[in-house]
C-alpha positions as CSV (number, residue, x, y, z in Angstrom):
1,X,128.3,89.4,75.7
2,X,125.1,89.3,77.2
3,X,123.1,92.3,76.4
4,X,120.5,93.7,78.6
5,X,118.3,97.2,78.9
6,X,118.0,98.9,81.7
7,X,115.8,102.4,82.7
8,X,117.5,104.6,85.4
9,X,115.6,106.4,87.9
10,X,117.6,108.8,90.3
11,X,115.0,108.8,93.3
12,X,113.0,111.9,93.9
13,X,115.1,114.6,92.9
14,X,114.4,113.0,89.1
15,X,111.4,113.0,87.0
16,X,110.1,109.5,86.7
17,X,111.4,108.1,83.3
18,X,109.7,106.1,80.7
19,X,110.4,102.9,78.9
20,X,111.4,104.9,76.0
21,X,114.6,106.1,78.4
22,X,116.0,102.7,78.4
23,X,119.7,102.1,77.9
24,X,122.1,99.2,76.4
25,X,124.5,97.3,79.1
26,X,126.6,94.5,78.2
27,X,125.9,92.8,81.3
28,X,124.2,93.2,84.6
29,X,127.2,93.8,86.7
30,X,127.7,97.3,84.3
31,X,124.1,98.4,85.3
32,X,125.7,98.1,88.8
33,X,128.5,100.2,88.2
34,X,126.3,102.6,86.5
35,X,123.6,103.0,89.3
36,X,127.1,103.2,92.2
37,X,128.8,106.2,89.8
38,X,125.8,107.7,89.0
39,X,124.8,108.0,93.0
40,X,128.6,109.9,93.2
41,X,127.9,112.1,90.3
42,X,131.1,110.7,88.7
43,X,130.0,112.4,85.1
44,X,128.5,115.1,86.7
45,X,125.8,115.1,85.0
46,X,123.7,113.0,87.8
47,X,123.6,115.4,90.9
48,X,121.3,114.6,94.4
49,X,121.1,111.4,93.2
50,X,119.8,109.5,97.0
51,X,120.1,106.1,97.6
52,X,116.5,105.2,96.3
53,X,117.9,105.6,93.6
54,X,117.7,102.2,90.5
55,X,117.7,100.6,87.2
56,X,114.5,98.4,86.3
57,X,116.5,96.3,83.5
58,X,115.2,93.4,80.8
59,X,117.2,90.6,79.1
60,X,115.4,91.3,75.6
61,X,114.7,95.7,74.8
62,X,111.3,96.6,76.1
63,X,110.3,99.5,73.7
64,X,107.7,98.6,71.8
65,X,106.6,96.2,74.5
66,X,102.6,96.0,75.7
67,X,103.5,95.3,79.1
68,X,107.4,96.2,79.8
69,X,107.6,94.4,83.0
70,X,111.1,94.0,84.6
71,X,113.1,91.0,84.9
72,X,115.9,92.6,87.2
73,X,115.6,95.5,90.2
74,X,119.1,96.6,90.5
75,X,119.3,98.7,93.7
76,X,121.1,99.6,96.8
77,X,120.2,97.9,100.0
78,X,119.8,98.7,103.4
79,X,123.7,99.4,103.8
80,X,124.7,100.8,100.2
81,X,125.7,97.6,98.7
82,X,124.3,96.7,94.8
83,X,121.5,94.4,95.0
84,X,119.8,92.6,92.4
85,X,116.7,91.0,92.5
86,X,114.0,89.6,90.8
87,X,111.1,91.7,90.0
């Protein structure tokens, strides 16, 4: 299992979120299926989530961190696939 931490933000409809929102993955590839069922509500919890919507995510937990600085952008690109990419 390779852990890593990710920090959701739902585009402009949500509050911009802090390193102290971060959340555990198992792997990258579940940050991508959280960012895709978050964008269609699937918990219904994550309404007008848009497109702009992504997960900054780091291979070691940044809380507590001087300068949390990404390793991974997980987004969606120009036509709504999951890209990752370095930060």
């Amino acid at each position: 299992m390779n852990t890593v931490y990710g920090m959701w933000h739902g585009g402009p409809n949500y509050a911009v979120p802090s390193v102290e929102d971060t959340e555990q993955f198992d792997s990258i590839e579940a940050v991508k299926r959280a960012l895709t069922d978050r964008r269609e509500n699937r918990d219904g919890r994550t309404p007008v989530v848009t497109d702009e919507s992504e997960f900054h995510v780091w291979f070691e937990d940044p809380r507590g961190s001087l300068d949390p600085y990404p390793d991974r952008l997980v987004r969606f690109g120009p036509r709504g696939a999951v890209r990752v990419e370095r930060a």
